[in-house]
ZADREN-909798 format. One line per field, with one value per residue (C-alpha): residue in three letters; x, y, z. Coordinates in steps of 0.25 Angstrom, whole numbers. Last residue first. Layout:
ZADREN-909798
rest = [ALA, ...]
u = [X, ...]
v = [Y, ...]
w = [Z, ...]
This chain:
ZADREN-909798
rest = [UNK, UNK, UNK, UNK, UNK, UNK, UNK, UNK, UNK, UNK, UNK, UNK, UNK, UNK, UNK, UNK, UNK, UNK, UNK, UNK, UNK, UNK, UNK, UNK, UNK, UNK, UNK, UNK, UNK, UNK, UNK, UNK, UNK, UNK, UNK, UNK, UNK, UNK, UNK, UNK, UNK, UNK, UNK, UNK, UNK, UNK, UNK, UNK, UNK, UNK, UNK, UNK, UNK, UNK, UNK, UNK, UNK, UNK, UNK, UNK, UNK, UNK, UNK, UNK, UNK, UNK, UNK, UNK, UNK, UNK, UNK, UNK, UNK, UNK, UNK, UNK, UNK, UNK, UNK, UNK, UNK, UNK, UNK, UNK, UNK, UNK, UNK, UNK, UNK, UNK, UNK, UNK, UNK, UNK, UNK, UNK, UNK, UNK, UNK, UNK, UNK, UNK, UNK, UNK, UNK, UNK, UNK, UNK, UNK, UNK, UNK, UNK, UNK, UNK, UNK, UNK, UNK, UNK, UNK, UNK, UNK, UNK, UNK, UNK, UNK, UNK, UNK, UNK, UNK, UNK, UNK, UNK, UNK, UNK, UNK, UNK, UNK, UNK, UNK, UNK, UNK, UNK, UNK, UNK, UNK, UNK, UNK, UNK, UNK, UNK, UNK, UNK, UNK, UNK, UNK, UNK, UNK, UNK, UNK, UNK, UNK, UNK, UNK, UNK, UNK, UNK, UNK, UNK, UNK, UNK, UNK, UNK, UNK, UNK, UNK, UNK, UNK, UNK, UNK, UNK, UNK, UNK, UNK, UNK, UNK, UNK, UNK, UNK, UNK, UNK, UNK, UNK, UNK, UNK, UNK, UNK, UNK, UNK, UNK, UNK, UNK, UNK, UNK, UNK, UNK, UNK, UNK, UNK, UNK, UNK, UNK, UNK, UNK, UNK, UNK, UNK, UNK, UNK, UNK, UNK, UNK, UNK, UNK, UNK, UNK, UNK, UNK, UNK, UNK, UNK, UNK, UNK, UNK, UNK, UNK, UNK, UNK, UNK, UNK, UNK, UNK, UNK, UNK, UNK, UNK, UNK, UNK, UNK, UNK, UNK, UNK, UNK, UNK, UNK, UNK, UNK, UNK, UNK, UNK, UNK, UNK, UNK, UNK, UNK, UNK, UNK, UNK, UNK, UNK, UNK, UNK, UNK, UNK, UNK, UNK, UNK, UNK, UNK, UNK, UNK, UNK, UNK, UNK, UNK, UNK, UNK, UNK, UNK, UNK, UNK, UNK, UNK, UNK, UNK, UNK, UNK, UNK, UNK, UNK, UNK, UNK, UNK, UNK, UNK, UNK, UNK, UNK, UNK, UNK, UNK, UNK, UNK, UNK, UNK, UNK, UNK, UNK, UNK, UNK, UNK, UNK, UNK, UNK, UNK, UNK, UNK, UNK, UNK, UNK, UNK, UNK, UNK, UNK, UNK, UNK, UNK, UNK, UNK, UNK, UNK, UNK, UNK, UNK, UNK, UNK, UNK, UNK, UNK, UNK, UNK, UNK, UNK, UNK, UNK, UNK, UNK, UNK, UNK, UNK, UNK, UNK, UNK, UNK, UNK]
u = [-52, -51, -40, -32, -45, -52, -39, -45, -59, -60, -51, -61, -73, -67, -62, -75, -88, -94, -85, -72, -77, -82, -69, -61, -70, -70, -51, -56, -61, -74, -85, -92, -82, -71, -80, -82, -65, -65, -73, -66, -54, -59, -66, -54, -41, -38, -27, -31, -45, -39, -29, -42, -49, -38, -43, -57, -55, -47, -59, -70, -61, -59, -74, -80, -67, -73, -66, -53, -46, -32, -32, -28, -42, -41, -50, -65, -72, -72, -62, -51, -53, -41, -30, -37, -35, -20, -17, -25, -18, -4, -8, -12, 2, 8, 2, -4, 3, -6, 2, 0, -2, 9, 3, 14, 12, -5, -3, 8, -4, -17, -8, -3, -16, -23, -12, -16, -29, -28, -18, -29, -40, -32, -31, -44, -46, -36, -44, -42, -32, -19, -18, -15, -4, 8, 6, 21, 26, 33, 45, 48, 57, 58, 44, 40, 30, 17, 12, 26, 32, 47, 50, 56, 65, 75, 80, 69, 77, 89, 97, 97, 83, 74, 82, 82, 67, 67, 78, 71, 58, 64, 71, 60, 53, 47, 41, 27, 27, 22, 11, 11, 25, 41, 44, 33, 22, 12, 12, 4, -5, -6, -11, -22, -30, -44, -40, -49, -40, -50, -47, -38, -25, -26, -39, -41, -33, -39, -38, -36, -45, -40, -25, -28, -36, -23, -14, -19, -12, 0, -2, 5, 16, 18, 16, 26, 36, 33, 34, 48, 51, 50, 37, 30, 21, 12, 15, 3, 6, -5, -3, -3, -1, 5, 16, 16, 27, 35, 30, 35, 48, 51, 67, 71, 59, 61, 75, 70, 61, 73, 82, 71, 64, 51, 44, 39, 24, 23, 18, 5, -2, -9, -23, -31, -16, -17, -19, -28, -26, -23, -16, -18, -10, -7, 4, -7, -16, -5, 0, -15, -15, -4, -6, -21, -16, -6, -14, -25, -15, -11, -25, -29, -16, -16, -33, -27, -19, -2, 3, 16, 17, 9, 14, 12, 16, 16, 13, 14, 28, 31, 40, 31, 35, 33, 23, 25, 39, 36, 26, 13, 3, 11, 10, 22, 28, 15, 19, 31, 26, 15, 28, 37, 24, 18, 20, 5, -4, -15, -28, -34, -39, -30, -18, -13, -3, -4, -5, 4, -2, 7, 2, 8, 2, 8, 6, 0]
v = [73, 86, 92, 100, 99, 109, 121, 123, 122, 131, 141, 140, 143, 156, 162, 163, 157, 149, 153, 151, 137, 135, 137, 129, 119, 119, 117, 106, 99, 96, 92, 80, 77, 77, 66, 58, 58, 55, 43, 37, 40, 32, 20, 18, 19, 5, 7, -5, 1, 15, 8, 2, 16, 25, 26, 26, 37, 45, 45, 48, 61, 63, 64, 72, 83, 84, 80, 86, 77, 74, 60, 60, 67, 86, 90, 97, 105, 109, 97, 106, 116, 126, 116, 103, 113, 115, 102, 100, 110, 104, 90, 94, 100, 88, 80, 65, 55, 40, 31, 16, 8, 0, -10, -6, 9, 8, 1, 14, 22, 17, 15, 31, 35, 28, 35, 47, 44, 40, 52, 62, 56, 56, 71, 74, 64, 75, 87, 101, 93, 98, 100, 89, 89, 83, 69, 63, 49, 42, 36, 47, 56, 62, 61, 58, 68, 72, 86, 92, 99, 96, 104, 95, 89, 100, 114, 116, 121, 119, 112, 99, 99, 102, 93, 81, 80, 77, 68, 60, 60, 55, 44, 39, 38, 44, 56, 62, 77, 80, 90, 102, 109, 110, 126, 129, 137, 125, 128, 139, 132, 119, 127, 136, 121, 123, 136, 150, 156, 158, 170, 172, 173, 158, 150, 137, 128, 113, 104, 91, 85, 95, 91, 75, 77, 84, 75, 64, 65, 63, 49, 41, 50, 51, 35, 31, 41, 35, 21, 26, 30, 18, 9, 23, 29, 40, 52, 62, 78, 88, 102, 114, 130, 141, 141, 155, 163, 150, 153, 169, 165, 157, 154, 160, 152, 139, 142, 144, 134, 123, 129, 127, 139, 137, 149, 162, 164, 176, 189, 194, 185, 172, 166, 153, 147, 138, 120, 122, 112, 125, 122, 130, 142, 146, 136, 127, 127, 123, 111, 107, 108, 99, 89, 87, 88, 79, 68, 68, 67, 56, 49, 51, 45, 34, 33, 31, 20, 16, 29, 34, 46, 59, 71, 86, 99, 114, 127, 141, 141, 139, 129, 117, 112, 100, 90, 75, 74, 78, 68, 72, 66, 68, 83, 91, 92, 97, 110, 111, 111, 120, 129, 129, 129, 143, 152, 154, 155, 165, 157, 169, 165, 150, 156, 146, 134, 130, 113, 103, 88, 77, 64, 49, 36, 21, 14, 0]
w = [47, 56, 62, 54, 44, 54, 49, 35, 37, 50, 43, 32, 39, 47, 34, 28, 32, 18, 7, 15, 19, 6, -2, 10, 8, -8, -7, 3, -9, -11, -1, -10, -19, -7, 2, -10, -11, 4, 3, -9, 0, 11, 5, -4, 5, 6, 0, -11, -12, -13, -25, -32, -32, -37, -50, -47, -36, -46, -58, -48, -42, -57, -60, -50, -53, -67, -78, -86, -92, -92, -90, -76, -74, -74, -63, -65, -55, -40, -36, -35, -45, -46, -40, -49, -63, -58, -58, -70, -77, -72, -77, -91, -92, -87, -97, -91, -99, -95, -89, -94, -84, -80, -70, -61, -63, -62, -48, -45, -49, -42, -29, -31, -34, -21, -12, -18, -16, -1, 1, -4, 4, 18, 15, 12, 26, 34, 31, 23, 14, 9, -5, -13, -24, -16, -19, -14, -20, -8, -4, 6, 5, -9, -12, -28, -31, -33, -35, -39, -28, -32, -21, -12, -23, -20, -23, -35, -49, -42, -53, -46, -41, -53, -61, -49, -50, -64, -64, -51, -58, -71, -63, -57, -70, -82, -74, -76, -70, -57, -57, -50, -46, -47, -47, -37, -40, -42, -27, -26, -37, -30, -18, -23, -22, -25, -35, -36, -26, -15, -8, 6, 1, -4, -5, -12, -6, -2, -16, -13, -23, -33, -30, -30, -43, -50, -45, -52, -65, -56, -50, -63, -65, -49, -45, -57, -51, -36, -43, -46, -34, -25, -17, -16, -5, -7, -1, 0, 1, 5, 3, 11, 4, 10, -1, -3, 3, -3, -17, -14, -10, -22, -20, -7, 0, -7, -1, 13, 13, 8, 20, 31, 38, 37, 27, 33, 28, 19, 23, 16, 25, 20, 20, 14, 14, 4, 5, 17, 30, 40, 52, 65, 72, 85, 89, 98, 85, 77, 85, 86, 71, 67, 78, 71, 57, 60, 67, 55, 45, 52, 55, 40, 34, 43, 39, 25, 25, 24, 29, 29, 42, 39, 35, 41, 36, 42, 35, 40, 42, 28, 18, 26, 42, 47, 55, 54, 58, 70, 74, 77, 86, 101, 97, 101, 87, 84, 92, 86, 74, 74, 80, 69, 58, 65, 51, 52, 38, 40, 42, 49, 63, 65, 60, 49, 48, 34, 32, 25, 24, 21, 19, 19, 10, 9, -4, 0]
């Protein structure tokens, strides 16, 4: 069974005004003290105002639910007692005129020096899923053959749609702030492991990005863990959204390394095809129409249907069926957490979407 790990980053936010609170040293000192974190599991992000948490390797679902759960709850008590609380949005819904400062580490510092006005505004929070891979190789086959998926991973995710305190017009305002970055979006198709290794080292080796960190492509190979990284997804308003999106992508990794050793035939996906649609899922979410691995464009109804039939025999397998499946209706029926915070905000203003934002610290 192909073993499942998440990390969830979330904004540390002033609990009246939602402004972002450069408090992480002493959220995680104070979490440090909790009996239910470890300290390995909570750490610091590019800016004080955000704080990361990952779970252990998980082999099912519910482990992934009980320690996102535990974090989030040790996370959020720690805040509360340094003055602050924690924020599960994807943007910032406010920001001062003044940056945030950034944590003092030498990369941070150097990202800093280099594109200061991209670090100023990375107040954004994602979700990241490792899936685990038997060697690299099948984590290449995995990211060409998981790729054309991303898109509907990222709409179903989709949880930031205000910055500077307006709606943006996008679902997820995240993946466009950090579509900025020199290597972004999309992965592209590789040949092999070796093509991914020369590709990457390229962009090293000259200097183009100072290490393989910010390769920040949406899926990736990890470089310390023997794992392929989703990083498309927003991060989830509550823990079960979360628990949903690692059961799929766990399912589409299954789905896919069967469909390498039966050797299906890879069907060519066009990378510009697969930027628009990424960037089509980040302004509608789920809201109207998303962009099939075949390059049509169809209605959001139909893709979810599409995805859950492709992946159903590996959910089965997993044992992850009747849960996600669950989850998935859950999400037709409410929307995505991106249509909450719009009608939270619609509805009673500022008040009702800090409620929103900060309950799913401690909520399932």
């Amino acid at each position: 069974m192909i073993t499942v790990g998440v990390e969830e980053e979330y904004l540390l936010v002033d609990p009246e005004t939602l402004l972002p609170t450069p408090l992480v040293q002493q959220v995680r000192a104070a979490a440090r003290l909790a009996p239910i974190a470890d300290e390995r599991e909570v750490q610091d992000e590019l800016l004080q105002a955000q704080i990361e948490v990952a779970t252990p390797v998980c082999t099912d679902l519910v482990e992934v639910g009980g320690h996102l759960l535990r974090l989030r709850q040790a996370v959020a008590a720690a805040a509360q007692v340094s003055g602050c609380r924690i924020a599960v949005s994807a943007t910032a819904p406010v920001r001062t005129a003044s940056p945030v400062p950034i944590t003092n580490t030498a990369r941070y510092v150097k990202m800093q020096q280099e594109a200061r006005l991209l670090v100023d505004e990375q107040l954004i929070c994602g979700m990241h899923v490792h899936v685990g891979m038997p060697d690299r190789e099948t984590g290449v086959a995995v990211l060409n053959r998981l790729r054309v998926w991303l898109p509907t991973l990222l709409a179903m995710s989709a949880n930031g749609p205000l910055w500077d305190g307006r709606d943006t017009g996008f679902a997820s305002w995240r993946t466009i702030v950090f579509g900025r970055w020199p290597v972004s979006g999309p992965p592209p198709r590789f040949a092999g492991l070796a093509d991914y290794e020369a590709r990457a080292d390229a962009l090293v080796e000259p200097g183009l990005i100072p290490d393989r960190g910010q390769l920040y492509w949406h899926a990736r190979l990890s470089e310390r863990y023997p794992t392929v990284e989703v990083r498309c997804c927003d991060v989830q308003l509550e823990a079960d959204d979360a628990v949903m999106l690692a059961g799929v992508v766990r399912g589409l990794a299954a789905t896919v390394v069967a469909e390498e050793k039966a050797g299906v035939t890879l069907a060519p996906c066009r990378p510009e095809l697969l930027q628009a649609a990424t960037w089509h899922a980040a302004r509608h979410g789920l809201g109207s129409t998303l962009v099939d691995p075949t390059g049509r464009l169809r209605s959001s109804e139909d893709v979810l249907s599409t995805l859950l039939r492709y992946i159903g025999p590996a959910l089965e397998e997993n044992g992850d069926h009747r849960e996600v499946t669950s989850l998935v209706h859950r999400l037709r029926r409410r929307g995505t957490a991106a249509d909450r915070q719009r009608r939270a905000l619609a509805e009673a203003g500022l008040p009702a979407l800090r409620a929103l934002i900060t309950a799913g610290a401690t909520t399932s």
